[in-house]
C-alpha positions, 0 to 999 in steps of 0.5 A: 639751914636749920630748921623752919617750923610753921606757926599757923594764924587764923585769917578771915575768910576770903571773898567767895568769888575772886579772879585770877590775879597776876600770880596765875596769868600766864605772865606770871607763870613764866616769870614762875618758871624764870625764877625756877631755872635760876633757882635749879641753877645755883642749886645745882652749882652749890651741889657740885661740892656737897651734894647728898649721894643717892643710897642704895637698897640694903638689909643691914638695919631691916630688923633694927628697932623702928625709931618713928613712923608717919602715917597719912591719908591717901585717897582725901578727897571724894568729889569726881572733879578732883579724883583725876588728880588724886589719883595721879598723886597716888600714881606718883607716889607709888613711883617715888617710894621705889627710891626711898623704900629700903635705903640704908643712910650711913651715920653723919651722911645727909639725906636728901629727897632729890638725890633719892627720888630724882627728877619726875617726869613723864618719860619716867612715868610720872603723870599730873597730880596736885601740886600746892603752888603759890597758894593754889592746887594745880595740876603737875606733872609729879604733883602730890610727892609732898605727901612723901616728903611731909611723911620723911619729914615728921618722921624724921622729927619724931626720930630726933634727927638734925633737919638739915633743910626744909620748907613749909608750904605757902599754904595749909591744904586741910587735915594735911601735916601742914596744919600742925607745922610738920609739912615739908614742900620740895619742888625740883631741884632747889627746894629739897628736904635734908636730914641725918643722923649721928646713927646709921638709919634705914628707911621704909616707905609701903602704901597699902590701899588706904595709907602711906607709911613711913618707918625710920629704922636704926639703932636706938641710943640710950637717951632716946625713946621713940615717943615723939617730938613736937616742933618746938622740940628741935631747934630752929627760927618759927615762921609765921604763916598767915592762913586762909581759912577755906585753904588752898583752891583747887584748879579741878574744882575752883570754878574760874574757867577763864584761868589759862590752868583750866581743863575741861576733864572729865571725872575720872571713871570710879572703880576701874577694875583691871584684870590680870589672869594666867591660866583658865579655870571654869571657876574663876571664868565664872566668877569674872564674868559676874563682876566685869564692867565696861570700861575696864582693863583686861590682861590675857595670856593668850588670844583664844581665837587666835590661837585655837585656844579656849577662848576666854569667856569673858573677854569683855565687850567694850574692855578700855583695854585688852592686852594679850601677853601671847610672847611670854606665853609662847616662851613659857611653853617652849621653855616648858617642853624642854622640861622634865614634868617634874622638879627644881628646875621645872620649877625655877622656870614657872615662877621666872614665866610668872615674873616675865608675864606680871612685868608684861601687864604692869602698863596696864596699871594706868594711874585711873586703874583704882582696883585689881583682880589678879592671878595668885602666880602674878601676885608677889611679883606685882607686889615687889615691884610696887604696882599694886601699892595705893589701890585694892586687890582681890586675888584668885587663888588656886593654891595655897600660899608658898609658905604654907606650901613649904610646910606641908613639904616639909611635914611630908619630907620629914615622914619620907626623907627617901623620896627624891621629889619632896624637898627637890624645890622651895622658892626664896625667902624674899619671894615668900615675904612679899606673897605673904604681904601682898595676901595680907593687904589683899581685900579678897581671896576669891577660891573654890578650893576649900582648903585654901579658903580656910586659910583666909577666915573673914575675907574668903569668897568660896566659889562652887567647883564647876559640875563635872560631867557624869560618865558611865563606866564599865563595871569591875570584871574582876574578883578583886575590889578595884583602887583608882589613884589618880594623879603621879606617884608623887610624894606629895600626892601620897603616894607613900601612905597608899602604898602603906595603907593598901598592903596586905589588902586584897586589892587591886591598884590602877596607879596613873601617871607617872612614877616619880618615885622610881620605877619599882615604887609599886613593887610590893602592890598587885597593880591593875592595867588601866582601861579605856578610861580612866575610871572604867572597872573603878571601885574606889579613887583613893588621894590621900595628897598633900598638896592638890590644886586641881581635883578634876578627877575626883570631881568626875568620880564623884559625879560618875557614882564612884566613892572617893578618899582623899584629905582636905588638902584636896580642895573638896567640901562635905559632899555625898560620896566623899570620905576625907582623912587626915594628912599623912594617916596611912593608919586612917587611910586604910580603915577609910578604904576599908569601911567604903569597900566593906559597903 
């Protein structure tokens, strides 16, 4: 077939009332459905012996130059007796793009949308959306996927290439691609959308909260630019297609109760929230419990009463849904234990957990759920798979992005290229460009680490870090000024630039925790036995850290009266009692512990 384009003719408005014709009577949509499996039929014989071949994933062209691009509207409508099935489209299309996004198409090999997408249906997950069905929206299973086939289909034109097949729509929906003669209508299997091209092509398919986007990749032939092409530009017969002004009538809101097609479903609840957290901080417990509304999902690792854990505050009453992920909680912490604290490995197994427990959750995601809060660690996998596409996400976020993590180990390998821990680790490329897309779509992060929040001018809600509880400490008995480091001797606390910083002074060094740098790390430095507590005899908490997700313990030294250094790194505002220096100034360091001291 060549291509078809729509030639779009005004009509006269139809009649404001109208019944059910013969079209939409249950007698007609079975001699619908008879015609269909006719059709499926010999389209499935004909494709016994030139069938386009489903393309895999593959990155030889993902740095080609964009041929062409389409952009459309997801969420069009606003009226609640039709958001149900919009939503269900957005659901649909977000299953659909999984087949096309990333396909690598070899030169002169067709491309068709059946052999990408399949079959929809519900047991692949497919729920009712908006199908344009002789003349009429109507609820289907799969229904709205001919917003991805219109988008293929533009661009496709705009790319230059050879349209193989394509339909137009037996109608024009308003502000659609149809209404400009570059909409493609496919319905299983007969009714397919086909192109190729003379160069090998890739296809990129992404929805963010608002959009969907299409992008044809490849290489670009030097009589050709990317600046479009109208219909009348590729060669094919016009059809002519009379329209009706008020365009197609939706099933959810055409008002005709009688038609065997009509349901009385209620409007889909707006704003469905789910949320999907890890670990517990008191921040963010806070921040969800002031945002939480019944009715909407909850993902929990564990179920604290069950397990005799800190129950999570705000379990909320009346949740549609509340699902705890207690398996792969369990299996994380098994695996955990037979861990070292520290290292790759270590590593490796955290972010395998966090993939497990993001899996775990993604039936939550329903087609309603139209908003996301979720777990920085959960983020790039939902992301990846596509789970998020198509909705708004906030992200809880108590540490910083792990490129920007990378970085700064880096940086701190580069000063102490000795230590073993600082370059023992670094997560995959691919993991990092979907954490930095996904943060790049997010419509918030949600922190109370300071540091972090700075990364994200414009779309950061800064949250108060949880009051710490006041202690009283014994005082220093000794002759010397008392220096408290609080955390692992661990090159990314920096503990090389204390190390530095604190020799030659006369002090004494409280070092907790454990010495990953070795067991004669200290050697040099007149350390102290800690007492009872931890900030007992303490004069001074030094944390000159590259990297802190957790400053706890400066958090209960300065609530306790005791003088903190640290960088700001650390995640700590301008507060009284708190010094911070720069990362990585052991020069800074020692003149900052000198001047408190000296007071």
């Amino acid at each position: 077939m060549t291509a078809s384009n729509l030639l779009l003719l005004p009509a006269p408005d139809p009649p404001a009332t109208r019944r059910p014709d013969a079209r939409h009577s249950r007698t007609g949509a079975l001699v619908f459905h008879a015609k269909a499996v006719v059709h499926r039929l010999r389209r499935a014989v004909s494709d016994v012996r030139a069938a386009p071949r489903r393309y895999l994933r593959a990155a030889a062209l993902a740095d080609a130059p964009v041929l062409a691009e389409s952009v459309s509207e997801l969420w069009t409508e606003d009226d609640p007796a039709e958001l149900p099935l919009v939503a269900g489209k957005v659901h649909n299309l977000r299953l659909a793009i999984r087949g096309v996004d990333g396909v690598e198409v070899p030169a002169g090999a067709v491309f068709g949308f059946w052999a990408q997408v399949g079959r929809t249906s519900r047991l692949r997950g497919f729920v009712p959306g908006r199908e344009l069905r002789e003349g009429c929206l109507i609820p289907s299973v799969g229904g709205g996927l001919c917003q991805l086939s219109n988008a293929l289909y533009d661009a496709a034109l705009r790319a230059g290439f050879e349209i193989i097949e394509r339909h137009a729509h037996s109608r024009s929906v308003p502000n659609s691609q149809a209404e400009s003669g570059r909409d493609a209508t496919v319905f299983w299997n007969y009714v397919d959308l086909r192109f190729r091209s003379p160069r090998p092509f890739r296809i990129e398919a992404r929805m963010d909260a608002r959009t969907l986007t299409v992008r044809l990749r490849g290489p670009r032939p030097a009589d050709h630019t990317s600046a479009g092409h109208t219909p009348a530009d590729v060669p094919g017969r016009v059809r002519v297609l009379r329209v009706l002004g008020a365009g197609p009538r939706s099933c959810a809101s055409c008002g005709e109760d009688d038609c065997f097609r009509h349901e009385d479903v209620p409007p889909m609840p707006v704003g469905r929230a789910a949320h999907l957290v890890d670990e517990r901080w008191p921040e963010l417990d806070r921040h969800l419990v002031g945002i939480r509304r019944a009715g909407d999902v909850l993902g929990i690792p564990l179920d604290g009463r069950r397990f005799r854990k800190p129950a999570y505050a705000w379990t909320m009453e009346g949740a549609a849904r509340v699902h705890q992920s207690w398996r792969v909680t369990l299996a994380r912490a098994w695996r955990s234990r037979r861990l070292a604290a520290q290292g790759a490995a270590r590593q490796r197994a955290l972010l395998a957990a966090s993939a497990a427990l993001a899996e775990s959750y993604a039936p939550l995601l329903r087609y309603d759920v139209t908003h996301v809060v979720v777990a920085q660690n959960l983020l790039p996998f939902l992301w990846r798979a596509g789970h998020l596409a198509g909705r708004t996400f906030d992200v809880l976020m108590t540490a910083p992005p792990m490129a920007e993590l990378h970085a700064r180990l880096d940086a701190a390998a580069r000063l102490h290229p000795e230590s073993p821990t600082l370059a023992d680790f670094r997560a995959d490329e691919a993991l990092l460009r979907d954490e930095a897309e996904a943060l790049a779509c997010a419509r918030r992060i949600v922190t109370p680490h300071h540091d972090v929040a700075a990364l994200f001018p414009g779309r950061a809600e800064l949250l108060e870090w949880a009051p710490a509880t006041p202690r009283t400490r014994l005082p220093n008995p000794g002759a010397h000024p008392r220096i408290v480091f609080p955390g692992p001797t661990a090159g990314r606390k920096g503990a090389y630039e204390l190390r530095e910083a604190i020799s030659g002074m006369d002090v004494e060094l409280v070092a907790m925790g454990s010495r990953l740098e070795g067991p004669g790390f200290w050697d040099s430095v007149q350390l102290a036995a800690p007492g009872e507590h931890w900030l007992d005899a303490a004069d001074l908490v030094v944390f000159p850290a590259f990297v802190e997700n957790r400053p706890r313990r400066l958090l209960e030294a300065l609530a306790s009266g005791v003088p903190v250094v640290a960088t700001p790194a650390c995640g700590l505002g301008p507060r009284e009692g708190l010094t911070l220096v720069a990362t990585g100034d052991a020069a800074a360091l020692r003149a900052a512990m000198g001047a408190v001291l000296d007071e």
